[in-house]
ZADO-1210 file (C-alpha; in nm, 4 decimals, padded with zeros to 6 digits):
<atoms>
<atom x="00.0000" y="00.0000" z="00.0000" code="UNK" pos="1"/>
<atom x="00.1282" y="00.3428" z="-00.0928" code="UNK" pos="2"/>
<atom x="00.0872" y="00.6984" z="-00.0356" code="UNK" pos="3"/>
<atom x="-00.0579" y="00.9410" z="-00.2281" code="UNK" pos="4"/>
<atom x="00.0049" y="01.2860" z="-00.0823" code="UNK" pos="5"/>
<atom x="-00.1384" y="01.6166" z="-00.1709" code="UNK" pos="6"/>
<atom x="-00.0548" y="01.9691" z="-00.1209" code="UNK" pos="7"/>
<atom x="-00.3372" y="02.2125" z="00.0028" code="UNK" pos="8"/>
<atom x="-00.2598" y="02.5530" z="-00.1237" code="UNK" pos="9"/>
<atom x="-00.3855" y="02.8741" z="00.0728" code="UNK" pos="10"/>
<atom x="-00.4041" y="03.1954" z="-00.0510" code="UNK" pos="11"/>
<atom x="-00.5454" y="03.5377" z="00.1272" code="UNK" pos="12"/>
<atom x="-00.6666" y="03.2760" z="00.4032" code="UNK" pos="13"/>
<atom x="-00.8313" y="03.0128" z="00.1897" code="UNK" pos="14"/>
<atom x="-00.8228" y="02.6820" z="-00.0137" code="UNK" pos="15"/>
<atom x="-00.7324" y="02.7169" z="-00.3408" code="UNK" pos="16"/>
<atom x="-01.0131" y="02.5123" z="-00.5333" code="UNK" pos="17"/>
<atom x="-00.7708" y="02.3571" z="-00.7595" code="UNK" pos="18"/>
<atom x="-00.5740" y="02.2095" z="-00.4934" code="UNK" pos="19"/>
<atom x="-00.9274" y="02.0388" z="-00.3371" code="UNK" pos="20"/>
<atom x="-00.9493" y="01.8945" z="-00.7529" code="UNK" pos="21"/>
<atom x="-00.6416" y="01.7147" z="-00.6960" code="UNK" pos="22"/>
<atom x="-00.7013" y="01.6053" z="-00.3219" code="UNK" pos="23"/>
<atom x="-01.0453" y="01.4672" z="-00.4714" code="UNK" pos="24"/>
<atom x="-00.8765" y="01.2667" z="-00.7801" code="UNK" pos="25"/>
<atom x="-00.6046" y="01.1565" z="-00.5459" code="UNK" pos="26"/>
<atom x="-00.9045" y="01.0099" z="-00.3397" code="UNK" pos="27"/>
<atom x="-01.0274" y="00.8372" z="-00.6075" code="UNK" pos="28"/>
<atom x="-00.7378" y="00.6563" z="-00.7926" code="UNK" pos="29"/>
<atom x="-00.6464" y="00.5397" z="-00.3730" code="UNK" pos="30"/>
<atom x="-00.9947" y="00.3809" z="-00.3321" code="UNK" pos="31"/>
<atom x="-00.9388" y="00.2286" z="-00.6888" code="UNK" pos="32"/>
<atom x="-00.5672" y="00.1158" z="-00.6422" code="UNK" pos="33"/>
<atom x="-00.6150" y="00.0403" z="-00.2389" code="UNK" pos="34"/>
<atom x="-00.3421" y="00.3062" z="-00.1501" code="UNK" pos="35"/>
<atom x="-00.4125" y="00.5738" z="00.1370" code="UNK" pos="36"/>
<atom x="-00.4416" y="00.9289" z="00.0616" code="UNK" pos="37"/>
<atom x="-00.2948" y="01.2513" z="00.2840" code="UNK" pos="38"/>
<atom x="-00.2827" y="01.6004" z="00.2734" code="UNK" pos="39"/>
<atom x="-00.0393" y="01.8491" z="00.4110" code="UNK" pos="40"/>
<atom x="-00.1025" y="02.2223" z="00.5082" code="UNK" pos="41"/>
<atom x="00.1810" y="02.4899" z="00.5441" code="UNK" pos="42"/>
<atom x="00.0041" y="02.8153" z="00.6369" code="UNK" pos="43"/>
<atom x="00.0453" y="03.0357" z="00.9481" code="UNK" pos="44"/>
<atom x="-00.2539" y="02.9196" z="01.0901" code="UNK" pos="45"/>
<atom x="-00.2703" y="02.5733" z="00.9067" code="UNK" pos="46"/>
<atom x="-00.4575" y="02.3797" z="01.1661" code="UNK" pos="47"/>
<atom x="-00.7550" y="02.6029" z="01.0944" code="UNK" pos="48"/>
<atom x="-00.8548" y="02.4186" z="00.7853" code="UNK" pos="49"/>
<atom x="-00.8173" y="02.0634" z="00.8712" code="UNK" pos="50"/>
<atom x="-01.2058" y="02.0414" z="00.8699" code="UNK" pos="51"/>
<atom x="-01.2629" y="02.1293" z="00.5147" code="UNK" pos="52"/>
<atom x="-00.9822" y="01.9007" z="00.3877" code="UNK" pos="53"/>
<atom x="-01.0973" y="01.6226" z="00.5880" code="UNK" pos="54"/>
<atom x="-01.4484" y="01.6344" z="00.3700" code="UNK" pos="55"/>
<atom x="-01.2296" y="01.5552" z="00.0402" code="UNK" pos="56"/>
<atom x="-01.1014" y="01.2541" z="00.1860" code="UNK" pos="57"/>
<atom x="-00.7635" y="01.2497" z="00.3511" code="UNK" pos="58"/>
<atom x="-00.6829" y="01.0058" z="00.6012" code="UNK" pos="59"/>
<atom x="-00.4342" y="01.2024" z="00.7475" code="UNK" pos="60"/>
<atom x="-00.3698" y="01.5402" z="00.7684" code="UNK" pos="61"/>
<atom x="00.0008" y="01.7073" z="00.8307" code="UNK" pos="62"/>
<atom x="-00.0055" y="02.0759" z="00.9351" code="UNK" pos="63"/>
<atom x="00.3184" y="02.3082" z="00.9477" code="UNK" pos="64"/>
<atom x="00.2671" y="02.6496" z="01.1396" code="UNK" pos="65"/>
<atom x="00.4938" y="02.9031" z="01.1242" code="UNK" pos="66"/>
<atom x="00.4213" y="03.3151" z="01.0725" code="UNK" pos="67"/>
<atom x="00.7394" y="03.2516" z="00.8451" code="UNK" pos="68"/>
<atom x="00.4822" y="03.1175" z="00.5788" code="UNK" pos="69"/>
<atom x="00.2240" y="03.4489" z="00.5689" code="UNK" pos="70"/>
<atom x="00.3884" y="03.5243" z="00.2412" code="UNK" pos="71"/>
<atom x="00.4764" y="03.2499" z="-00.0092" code="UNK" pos="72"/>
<atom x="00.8779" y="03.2138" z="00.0584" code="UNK" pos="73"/>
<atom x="01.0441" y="02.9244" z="-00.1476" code="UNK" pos="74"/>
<atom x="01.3072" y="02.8601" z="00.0694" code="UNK" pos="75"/>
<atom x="01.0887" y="02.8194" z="00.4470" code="UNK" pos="76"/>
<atom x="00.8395" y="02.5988" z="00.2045" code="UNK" pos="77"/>
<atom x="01.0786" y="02.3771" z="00.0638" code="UNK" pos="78"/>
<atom x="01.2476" y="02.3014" z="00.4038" code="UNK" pos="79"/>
<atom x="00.8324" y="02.2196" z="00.5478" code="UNK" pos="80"/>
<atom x="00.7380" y="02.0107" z="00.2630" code="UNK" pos="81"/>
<atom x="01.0713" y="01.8110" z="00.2419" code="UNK" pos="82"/>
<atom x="01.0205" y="01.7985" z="00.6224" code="UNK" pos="83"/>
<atom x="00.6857" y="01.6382" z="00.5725" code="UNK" pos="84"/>
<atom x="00.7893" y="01.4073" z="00.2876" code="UNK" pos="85"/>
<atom x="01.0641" y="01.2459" z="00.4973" code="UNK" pos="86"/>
<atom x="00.7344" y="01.1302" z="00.7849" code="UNK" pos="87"/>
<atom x="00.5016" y="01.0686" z="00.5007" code="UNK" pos="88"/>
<atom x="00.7266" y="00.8854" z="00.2541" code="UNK" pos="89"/>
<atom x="00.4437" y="00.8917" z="-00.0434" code="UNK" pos="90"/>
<atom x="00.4639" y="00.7110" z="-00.3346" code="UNK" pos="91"/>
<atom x="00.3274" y="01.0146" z="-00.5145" code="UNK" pos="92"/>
<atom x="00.3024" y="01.3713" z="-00.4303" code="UNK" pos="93"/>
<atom x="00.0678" y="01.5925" z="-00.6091" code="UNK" pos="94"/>
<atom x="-00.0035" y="01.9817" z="-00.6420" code="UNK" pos="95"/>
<atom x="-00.2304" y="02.1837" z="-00.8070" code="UNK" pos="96"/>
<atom x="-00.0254" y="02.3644" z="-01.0675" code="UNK" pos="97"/>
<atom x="-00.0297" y="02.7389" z="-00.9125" code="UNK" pos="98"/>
<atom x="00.2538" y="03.0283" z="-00.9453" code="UNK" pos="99"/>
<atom x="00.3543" y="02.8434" z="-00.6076" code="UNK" pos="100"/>
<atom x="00.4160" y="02.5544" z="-00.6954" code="UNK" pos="101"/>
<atom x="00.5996" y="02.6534" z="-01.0221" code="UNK" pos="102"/>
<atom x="00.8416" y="02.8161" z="-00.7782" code="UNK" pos="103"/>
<atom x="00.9544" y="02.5238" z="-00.6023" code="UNK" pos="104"/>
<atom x="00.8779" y="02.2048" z="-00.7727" code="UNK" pos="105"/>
<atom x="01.2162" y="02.1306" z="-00.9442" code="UNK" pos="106"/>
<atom x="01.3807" y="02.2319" z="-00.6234" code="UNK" pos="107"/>
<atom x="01.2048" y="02.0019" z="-00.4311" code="UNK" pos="108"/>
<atom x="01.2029" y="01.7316" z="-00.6810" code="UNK" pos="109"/>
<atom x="01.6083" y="01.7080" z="-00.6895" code="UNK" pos="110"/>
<atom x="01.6669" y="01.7619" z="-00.3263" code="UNK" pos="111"/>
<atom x="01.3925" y="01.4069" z="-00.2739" code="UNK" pos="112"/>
<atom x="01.6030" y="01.2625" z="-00.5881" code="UNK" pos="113"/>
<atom x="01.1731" y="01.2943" z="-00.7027" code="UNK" pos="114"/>
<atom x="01.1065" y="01.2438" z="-01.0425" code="UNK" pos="115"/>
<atom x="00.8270" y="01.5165" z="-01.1997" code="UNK" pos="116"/>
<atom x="00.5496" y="01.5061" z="-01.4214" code="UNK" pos="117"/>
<atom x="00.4784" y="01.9193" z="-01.4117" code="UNK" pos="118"/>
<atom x="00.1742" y="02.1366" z="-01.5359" code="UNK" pos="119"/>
<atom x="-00.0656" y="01.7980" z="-01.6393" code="UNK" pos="120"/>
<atom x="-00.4317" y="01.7896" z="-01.6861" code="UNK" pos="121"/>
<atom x="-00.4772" y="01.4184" z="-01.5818" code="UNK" pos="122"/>
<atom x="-00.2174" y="01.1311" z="-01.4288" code="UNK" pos="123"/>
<atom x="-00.3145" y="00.7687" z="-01.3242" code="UNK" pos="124"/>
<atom x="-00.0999" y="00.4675" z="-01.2386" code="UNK" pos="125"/>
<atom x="00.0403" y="00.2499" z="-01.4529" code="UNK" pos="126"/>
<atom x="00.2004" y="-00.0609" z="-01.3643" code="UNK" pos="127"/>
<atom x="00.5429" y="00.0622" z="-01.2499" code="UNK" pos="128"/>
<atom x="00.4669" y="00.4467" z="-01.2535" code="UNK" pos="129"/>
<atom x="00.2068" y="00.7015" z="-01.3425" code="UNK" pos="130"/>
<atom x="00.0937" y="00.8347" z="-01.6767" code="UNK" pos="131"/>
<atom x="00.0237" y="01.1606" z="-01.7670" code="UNK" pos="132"/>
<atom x="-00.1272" y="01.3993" z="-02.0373" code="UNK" pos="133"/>
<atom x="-00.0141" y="01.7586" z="-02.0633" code="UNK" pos="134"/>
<atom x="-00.1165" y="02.0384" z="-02.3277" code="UNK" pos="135"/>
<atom x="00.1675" y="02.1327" z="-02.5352" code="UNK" pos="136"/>
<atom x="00.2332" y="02.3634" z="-02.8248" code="UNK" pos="137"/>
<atom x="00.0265" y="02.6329" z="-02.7050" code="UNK" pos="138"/>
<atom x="-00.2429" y="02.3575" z="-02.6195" code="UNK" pos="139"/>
<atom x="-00.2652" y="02.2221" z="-02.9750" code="UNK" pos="140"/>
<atom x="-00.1375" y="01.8845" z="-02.8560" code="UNK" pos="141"/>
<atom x="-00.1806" y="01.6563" z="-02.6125" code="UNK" pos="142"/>
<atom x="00.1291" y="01.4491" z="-02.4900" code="UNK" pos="143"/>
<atom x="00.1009" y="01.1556" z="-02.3106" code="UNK" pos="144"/>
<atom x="00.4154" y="01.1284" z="-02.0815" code="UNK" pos="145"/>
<atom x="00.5281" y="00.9370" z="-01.7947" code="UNK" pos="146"/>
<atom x="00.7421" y="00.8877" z="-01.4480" code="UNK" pos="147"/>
<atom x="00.9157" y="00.5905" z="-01.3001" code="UNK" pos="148"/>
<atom x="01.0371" y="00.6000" z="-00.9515" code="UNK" pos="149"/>
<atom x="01.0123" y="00.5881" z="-00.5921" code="UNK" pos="150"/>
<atom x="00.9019" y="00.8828" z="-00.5347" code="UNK" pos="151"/>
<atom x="00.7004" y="01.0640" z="-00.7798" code="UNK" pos="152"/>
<atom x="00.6097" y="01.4636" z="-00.7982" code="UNK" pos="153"/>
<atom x="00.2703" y="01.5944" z="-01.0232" code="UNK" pos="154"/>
<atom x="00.0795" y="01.9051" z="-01.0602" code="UNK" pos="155"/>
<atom x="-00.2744" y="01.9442" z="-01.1858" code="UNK" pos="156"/>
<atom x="-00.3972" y="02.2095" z="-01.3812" code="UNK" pos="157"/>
<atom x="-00.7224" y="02.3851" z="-01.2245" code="UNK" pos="158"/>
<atom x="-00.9967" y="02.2716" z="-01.3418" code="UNK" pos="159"/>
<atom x="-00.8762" y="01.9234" z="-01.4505" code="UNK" pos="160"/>
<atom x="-01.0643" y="01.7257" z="-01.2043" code="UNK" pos="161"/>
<atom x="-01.4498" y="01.8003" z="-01.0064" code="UNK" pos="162"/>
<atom x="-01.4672" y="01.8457" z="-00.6722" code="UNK" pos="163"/>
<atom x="-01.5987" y="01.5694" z="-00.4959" code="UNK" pos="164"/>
<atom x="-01.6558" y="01.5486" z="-00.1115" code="UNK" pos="165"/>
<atom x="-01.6138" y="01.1777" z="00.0498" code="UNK" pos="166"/>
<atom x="-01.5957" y="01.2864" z="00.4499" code="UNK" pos="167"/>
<atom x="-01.3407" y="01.0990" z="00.6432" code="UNK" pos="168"/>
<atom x="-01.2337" y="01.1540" z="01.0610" code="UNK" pos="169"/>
<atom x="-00.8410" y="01.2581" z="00.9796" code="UNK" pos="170"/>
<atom x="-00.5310" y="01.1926" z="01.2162" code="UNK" pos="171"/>
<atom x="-00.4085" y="01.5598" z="01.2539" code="UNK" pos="172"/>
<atom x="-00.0072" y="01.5718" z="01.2507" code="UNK" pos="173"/>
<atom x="00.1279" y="01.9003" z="01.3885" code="UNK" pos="174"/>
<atom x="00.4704" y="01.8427" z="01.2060" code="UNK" pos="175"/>
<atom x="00.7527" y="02.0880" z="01.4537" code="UNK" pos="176"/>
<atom x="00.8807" y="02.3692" z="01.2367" code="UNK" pos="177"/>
<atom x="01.0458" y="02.6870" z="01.2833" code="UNK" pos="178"/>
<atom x="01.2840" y="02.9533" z="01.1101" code="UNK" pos="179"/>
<atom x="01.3894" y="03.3038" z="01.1368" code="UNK" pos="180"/>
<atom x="01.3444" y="03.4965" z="00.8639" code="UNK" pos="181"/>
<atom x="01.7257" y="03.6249" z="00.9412" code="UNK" pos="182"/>
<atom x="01.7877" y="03.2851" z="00.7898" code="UNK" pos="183"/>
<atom x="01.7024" y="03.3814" z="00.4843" code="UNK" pos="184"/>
<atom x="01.9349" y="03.5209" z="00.1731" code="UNK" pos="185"/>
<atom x="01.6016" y="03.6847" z="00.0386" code="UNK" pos="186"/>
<atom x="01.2886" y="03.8015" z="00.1999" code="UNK" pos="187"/>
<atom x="00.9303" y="03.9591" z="00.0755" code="UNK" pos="188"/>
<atom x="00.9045" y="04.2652" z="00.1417" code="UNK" pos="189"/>
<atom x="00.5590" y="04.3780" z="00.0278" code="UNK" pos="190"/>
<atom x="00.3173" y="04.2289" z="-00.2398" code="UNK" pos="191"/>
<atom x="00.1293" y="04.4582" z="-00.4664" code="UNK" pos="192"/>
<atom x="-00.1789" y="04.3210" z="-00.5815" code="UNK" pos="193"/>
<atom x="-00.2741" y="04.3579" z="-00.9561" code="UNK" pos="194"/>
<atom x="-00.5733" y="04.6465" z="-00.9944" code="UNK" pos="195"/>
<atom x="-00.7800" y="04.4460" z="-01.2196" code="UNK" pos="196"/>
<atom x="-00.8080" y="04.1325" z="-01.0745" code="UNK" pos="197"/>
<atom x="-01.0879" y="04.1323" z="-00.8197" code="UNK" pos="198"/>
<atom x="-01.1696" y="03.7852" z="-00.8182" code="UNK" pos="199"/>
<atom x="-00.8945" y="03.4629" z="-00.8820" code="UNK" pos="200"/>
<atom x="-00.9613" y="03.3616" z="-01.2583" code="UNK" pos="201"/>
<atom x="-00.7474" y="03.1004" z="-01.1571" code="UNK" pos="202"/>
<atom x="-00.9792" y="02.9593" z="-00.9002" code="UNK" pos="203"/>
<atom x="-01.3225" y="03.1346" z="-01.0757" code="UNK" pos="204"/>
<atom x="-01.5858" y="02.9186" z="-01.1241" code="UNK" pos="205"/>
<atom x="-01.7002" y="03.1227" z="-01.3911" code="UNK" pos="206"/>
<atom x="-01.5200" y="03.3812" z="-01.6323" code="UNK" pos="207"/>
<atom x="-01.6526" y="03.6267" z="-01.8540" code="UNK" pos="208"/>
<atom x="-01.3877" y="03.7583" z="-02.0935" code="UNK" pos="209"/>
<atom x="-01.3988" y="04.0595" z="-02.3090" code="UNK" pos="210"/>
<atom x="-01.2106" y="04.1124" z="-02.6215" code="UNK" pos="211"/>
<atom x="-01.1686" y="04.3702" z="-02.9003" code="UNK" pos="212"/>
<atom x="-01.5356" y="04.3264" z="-02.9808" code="UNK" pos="213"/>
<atom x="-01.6085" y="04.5171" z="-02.6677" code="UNK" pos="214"/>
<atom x="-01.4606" y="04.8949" z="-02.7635" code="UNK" pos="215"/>
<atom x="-01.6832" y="05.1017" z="-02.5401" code="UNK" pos="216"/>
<atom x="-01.7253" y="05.1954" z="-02.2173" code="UNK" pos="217"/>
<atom x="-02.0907" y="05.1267" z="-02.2806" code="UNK" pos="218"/>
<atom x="-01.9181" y="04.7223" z="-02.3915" code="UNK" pos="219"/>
<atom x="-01.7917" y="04.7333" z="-02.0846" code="UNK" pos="220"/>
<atom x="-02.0400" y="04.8258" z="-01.8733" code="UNK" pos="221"/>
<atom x="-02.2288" y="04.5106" z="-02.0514" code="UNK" pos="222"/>
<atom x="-01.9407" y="04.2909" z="-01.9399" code="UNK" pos="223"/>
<atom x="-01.9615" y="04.3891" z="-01.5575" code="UNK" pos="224"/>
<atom x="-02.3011" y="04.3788" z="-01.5452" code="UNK" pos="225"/>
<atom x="-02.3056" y="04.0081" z="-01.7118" code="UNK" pos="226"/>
<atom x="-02.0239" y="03.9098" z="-01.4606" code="UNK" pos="227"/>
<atom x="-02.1663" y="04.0852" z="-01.1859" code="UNK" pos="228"/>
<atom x="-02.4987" y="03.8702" z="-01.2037" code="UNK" pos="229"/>
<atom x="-02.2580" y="03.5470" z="-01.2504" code="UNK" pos="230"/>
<atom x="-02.0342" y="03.6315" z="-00.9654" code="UNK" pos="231"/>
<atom x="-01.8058" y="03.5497" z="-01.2167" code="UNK" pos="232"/>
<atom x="-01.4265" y="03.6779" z="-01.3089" code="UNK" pos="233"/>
<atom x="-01.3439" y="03.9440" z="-01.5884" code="UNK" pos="234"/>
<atom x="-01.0765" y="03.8022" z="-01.7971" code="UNK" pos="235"/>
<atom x="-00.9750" y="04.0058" z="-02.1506" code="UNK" pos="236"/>
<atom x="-00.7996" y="03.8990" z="-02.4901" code="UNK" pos="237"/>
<atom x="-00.4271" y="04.0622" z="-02.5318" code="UNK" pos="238"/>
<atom x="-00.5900" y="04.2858" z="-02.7564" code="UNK" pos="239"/>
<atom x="-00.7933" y="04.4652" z="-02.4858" code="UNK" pos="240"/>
<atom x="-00.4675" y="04.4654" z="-02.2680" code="UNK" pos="241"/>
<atom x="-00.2392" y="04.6159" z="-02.4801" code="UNK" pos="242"/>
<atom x="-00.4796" y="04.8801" z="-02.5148" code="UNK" pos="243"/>
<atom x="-00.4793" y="04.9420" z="-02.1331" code="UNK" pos="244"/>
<atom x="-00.8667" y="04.9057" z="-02.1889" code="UNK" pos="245"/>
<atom x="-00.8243" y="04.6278" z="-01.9201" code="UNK" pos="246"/>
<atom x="-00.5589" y="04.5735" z="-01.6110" code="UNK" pos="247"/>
<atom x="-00.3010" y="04.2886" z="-01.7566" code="UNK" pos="248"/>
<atom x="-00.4046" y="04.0923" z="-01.4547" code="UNK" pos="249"/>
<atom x="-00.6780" y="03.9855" z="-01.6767" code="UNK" pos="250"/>
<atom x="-00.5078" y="03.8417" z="-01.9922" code="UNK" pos="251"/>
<atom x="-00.5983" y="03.5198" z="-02.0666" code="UNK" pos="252"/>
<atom x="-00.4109" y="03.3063" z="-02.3174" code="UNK" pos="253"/>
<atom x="-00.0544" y="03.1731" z="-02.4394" code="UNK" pos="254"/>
<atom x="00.1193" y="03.4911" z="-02.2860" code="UNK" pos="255"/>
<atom x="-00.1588" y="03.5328" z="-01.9822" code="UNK" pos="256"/>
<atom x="-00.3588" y="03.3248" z="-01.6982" code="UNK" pos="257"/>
<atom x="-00.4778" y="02.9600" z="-01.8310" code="UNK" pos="258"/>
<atom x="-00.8026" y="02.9136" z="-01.6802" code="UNK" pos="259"/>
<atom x="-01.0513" y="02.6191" z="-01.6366" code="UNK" pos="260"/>
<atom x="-01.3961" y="02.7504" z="-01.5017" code="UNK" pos="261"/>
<atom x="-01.6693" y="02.6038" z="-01.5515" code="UNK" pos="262"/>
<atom x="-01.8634" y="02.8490" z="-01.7323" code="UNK" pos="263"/>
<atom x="-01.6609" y="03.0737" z="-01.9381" code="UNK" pos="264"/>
<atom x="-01.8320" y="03.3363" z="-02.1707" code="UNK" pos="265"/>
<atom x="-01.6160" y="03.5275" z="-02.4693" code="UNK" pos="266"/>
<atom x="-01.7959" y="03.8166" z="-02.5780" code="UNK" pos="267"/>
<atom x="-01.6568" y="03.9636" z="-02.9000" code="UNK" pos="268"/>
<atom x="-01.3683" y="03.7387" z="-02.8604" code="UNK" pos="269"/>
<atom x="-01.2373" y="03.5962" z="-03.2086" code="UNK" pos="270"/>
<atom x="-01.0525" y="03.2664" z="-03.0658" code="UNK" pos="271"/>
<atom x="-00.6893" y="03.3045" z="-03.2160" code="UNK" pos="272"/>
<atom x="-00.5139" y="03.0061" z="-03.1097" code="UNK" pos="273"/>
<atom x="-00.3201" y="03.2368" z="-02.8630" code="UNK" pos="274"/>
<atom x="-00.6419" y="03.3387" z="-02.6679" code="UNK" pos="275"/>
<atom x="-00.7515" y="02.9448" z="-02.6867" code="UNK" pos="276"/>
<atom x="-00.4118" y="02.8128" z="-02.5636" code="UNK" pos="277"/>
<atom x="-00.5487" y="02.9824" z="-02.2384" code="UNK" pos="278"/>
<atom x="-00.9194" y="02.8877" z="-02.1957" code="UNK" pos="279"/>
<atom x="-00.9860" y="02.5574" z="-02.3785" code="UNK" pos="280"/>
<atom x="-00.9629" y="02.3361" z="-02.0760" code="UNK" pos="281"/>
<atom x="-01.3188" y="02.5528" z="-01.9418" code="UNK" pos="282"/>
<atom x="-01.5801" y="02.3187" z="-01.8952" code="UNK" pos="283"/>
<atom x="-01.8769" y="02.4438" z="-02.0900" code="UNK" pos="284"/>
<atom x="-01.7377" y="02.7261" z="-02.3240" code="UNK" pos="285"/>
<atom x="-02.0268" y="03.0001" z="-02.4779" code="UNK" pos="286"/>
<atom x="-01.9139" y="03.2160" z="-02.7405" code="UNK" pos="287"/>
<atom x="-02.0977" y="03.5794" z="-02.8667" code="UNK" pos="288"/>
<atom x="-01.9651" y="03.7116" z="-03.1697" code="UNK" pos="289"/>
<atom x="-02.0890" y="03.8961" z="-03.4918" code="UNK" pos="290"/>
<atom x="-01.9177" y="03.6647" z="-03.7064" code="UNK" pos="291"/>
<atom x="-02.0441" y="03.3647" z="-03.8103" code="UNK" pos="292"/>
<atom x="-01.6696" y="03.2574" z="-03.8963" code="UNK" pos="293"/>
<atom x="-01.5173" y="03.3345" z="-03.6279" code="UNK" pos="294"/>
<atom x="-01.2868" y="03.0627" z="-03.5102" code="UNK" pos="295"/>
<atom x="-01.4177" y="03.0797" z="-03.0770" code="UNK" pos="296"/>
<atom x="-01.7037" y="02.8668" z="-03.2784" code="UNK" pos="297"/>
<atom x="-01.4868" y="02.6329" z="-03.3208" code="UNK" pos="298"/>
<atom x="-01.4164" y="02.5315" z="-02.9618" code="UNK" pos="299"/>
<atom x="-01.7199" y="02.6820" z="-02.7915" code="UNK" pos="300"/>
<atom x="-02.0012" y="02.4267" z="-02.6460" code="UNK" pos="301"/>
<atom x="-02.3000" y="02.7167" z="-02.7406" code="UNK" pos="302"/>
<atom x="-02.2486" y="02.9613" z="-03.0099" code="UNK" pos="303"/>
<atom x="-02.4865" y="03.3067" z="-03.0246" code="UNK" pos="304"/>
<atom x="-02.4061" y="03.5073" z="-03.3582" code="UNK" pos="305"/>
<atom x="-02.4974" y="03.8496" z="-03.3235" code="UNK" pos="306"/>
<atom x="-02.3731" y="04.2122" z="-03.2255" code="UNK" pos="307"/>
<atom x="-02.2667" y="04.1669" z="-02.8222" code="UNK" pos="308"/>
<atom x="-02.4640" y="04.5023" z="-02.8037" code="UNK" pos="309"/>
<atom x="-02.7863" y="04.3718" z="-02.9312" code="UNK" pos="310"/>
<atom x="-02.7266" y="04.0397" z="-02.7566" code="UNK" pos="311"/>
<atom x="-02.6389" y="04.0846" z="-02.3925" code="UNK" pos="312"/>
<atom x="-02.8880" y="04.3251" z="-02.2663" code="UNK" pos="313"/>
<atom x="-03.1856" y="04.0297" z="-02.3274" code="UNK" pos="314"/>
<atom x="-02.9206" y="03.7808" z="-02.2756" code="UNK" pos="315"/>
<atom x="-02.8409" y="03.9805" z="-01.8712" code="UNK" pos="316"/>
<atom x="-03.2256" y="04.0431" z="-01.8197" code="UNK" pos="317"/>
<atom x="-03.3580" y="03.6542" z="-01.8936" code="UNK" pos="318"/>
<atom x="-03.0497" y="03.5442" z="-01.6313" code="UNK" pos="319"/>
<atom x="-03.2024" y="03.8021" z="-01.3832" code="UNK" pos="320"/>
<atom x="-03.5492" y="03.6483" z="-01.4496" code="UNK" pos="321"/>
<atom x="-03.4009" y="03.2733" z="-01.4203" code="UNK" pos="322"/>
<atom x="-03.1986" y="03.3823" z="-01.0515" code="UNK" pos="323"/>
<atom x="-03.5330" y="03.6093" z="-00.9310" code="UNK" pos="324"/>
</atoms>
C-alpha cells in the first residue's frame, strides 16, 4: 500500500479550489488502487482548515505552522514540505499547478532525488509508474508522458478534475517547524496586488472575458453587469490589454492566466489560437460574436451570432429572471 500525498494551497486565508481537484482525484485513484491518501497544510494558521480538507477525503492530515509562511517564501516551504515528505514517505506527491508551486517544484524534486510530471491535466498509475497527459504547443497537442520512480512529484492544472466530497475523521499531525526569517538570503518585502483582478480567474468558477469586440465603455459596462450577475471573473484577450482598456491581470491566453472555469463566456472574442491556448480546458465554453466565422465557434459548447450590443442586454435580463 502506498501513499498518495497532496498539497493544500492557501491563498489570502483560503483553499485554493484547484488544490481540493487534486485532493479529490487523489481520493479516487487510492480507493481504486487500495493506496491511502494525505494532505499536508503549510500556512500560518494551518490547523484552521483541517475540517474542510478532511471532507475531500484524507486520512491524514500534516499541518506546518509558522508566521514565516504568511507570504509564499520558497526557501521556508521547501524546508516544510521536504520535512513532511521524509514522515510521510508517499509514493506520489501531487499539487495543483499554481505560481507556487511553479516556484519550487524542481527544487524540491532534486533535493527528494523525485522524479516530476509538471503542469498535467490528468495522471493515473500504470504498472510501475504514473501516466500523464499535458497540453503542449500552445495547447494544440496533447502528450502523453510518464514517471518511473520511488518517489514521484505531479501538478494538476485547475480545473482538470471536479470536486468531490467523500468525508473521512483525519489523524491531525502538527509536524515541529520553525525559522527566522534572518535565515534567509532573500525576503518579501511587500506584495502589490494587480488592480484588475478582483476575483482569482485562476480559481473562478465562472469567467466572462472581453475582447476587441467590446470597444466602449458602454461594452464594458455590458461585461460587468453580465459578470456581476454570474459572480463570475473578468478576464480580456491581449488585444484589450495592450490597449490598457483592461488591467493585464486579466489576460488570458498563451502569454496570460490559463483558466478552467466552468462556465466561461467570450464576448466579442475571435478565438486566435493564442487566446484558446489559455481557456480551452473551461468546462462548458459560450461564445458571442458577430461573425459567423469566427474561429471561438470552433471550440465553444453554445455559439450566439450576433452584435454583443444587441445580444447581452436580453441575454443579462432573462439570467435576472431565471436567478429572481
Amino acid at each position: 500500500m502506498s501513499t498518495l500525498l497532496t498539497h493544500i494551497a492557501i491563498s489570502d486565508g483560503k483553499i485554493k479550489r484547484s488544490s481540493l481537484e487534486v485532493l479529490s482525484h487523489c481520493k479516487q485513484l487510492a480507493d481504486q488502487n487500495g493506496h491511502t491518501v494525505e494532505a499536508v497544510i503549510v500556512a500560518p494558521e494551518a490547523s484552521s482548515f483541517t475540517d474542510e480538507v478532511q471532507k475531500y477525503g484524507a486520512s491524514k492530515v500534516y499541518t506546518v505552522e509558522d508566521p514565516i509562511f504568511k507570504n509564499h517564501m520558497n526557501t521556508p516551504v521547501l524546508k516544510a514540505l521536504a520535512k513532511v515528505m521524509e514522515q510521510a514517505n508517499p509514493y506520489v506527491f501531487a499539487f495543483a499547478s499554481t505560481e507556487g508551486t511553479k516556484d519550487i517544484m524542481g527544487a524540491l524534486a532534486a533535493n527528494q532525488q523525485a522524479a516530476v510530471l509538471p503542469d498535467v491535466s490528468a495522471f493515473k498509475f500504470t504498472d510501475d509508474g504514473i501516466q500523464a497527459k499535458r497540453p503542449v504547443m500552445a495547447a494544440k497537442i496533447m502528450a502523453n508522458t510518464e514517471a518511473k520512480g520511488d518517489t514521484i512529484l505531479v501538478s494538476v492544472r485547475s480545473g482538470s478534475y471536479d470536486l468531490n466530497e467523500s468525508p473521512t475523521e483525519a489523524e491531525v499531525v502538527n509536524i515541529d517547524f520553525s525559522m527566522d526569517e534572518g535565515e534567509l538570503k532573500a525576503t518579501l518585502r511587500e506584495i502589490i496586488s494587480a488592480s484588475g483582478d478582483t476575483i482569482d480567474l485562476n480559481e473562478a468558477e465562472a469567467i466572462v472575458a472581453a475582447g476587441r469586440g467590446v470597444k466602449d465603455e458602454e461594452g464594458q459596462k455590458l461585461i460587468s453587469e453580465l459578470a456581476e450577475i454570474l459572480n463570475a471573473g473578468i478576464g480580456a484577450s491581449r488585444a484589450l490589454t495592450e490597449a490598457g482598456v483592461y488591467d493585464p491581470s486579466l489576460q488570458i491566453g498563451q502569454t496570460g492566466k490559463v483558466v478552467s472555469p466552468q462556465l466561461y463566456i467570450a464576448v466579442g472574442i475571435s478565438g486566435a489560437i493564442q487566446h484558446v491556448a489559455g481557456m480551452a480546458n473551461s468546462k462548458v465554453i459560450v461564445a458571442v460574436n458577430k461573425d459567423a466565422d469566427a474561429p471561438i465557434f470552433d471550440v465553444a459548447d453554445y455559439g450566439i451570432v450576433g452584435d454583443l450590443y444587441k445580444v447581452l442586454p436580453p441575454f443579462i435580463e432573462e439570467i435576472k429572471k431565471i436567478k429572481g
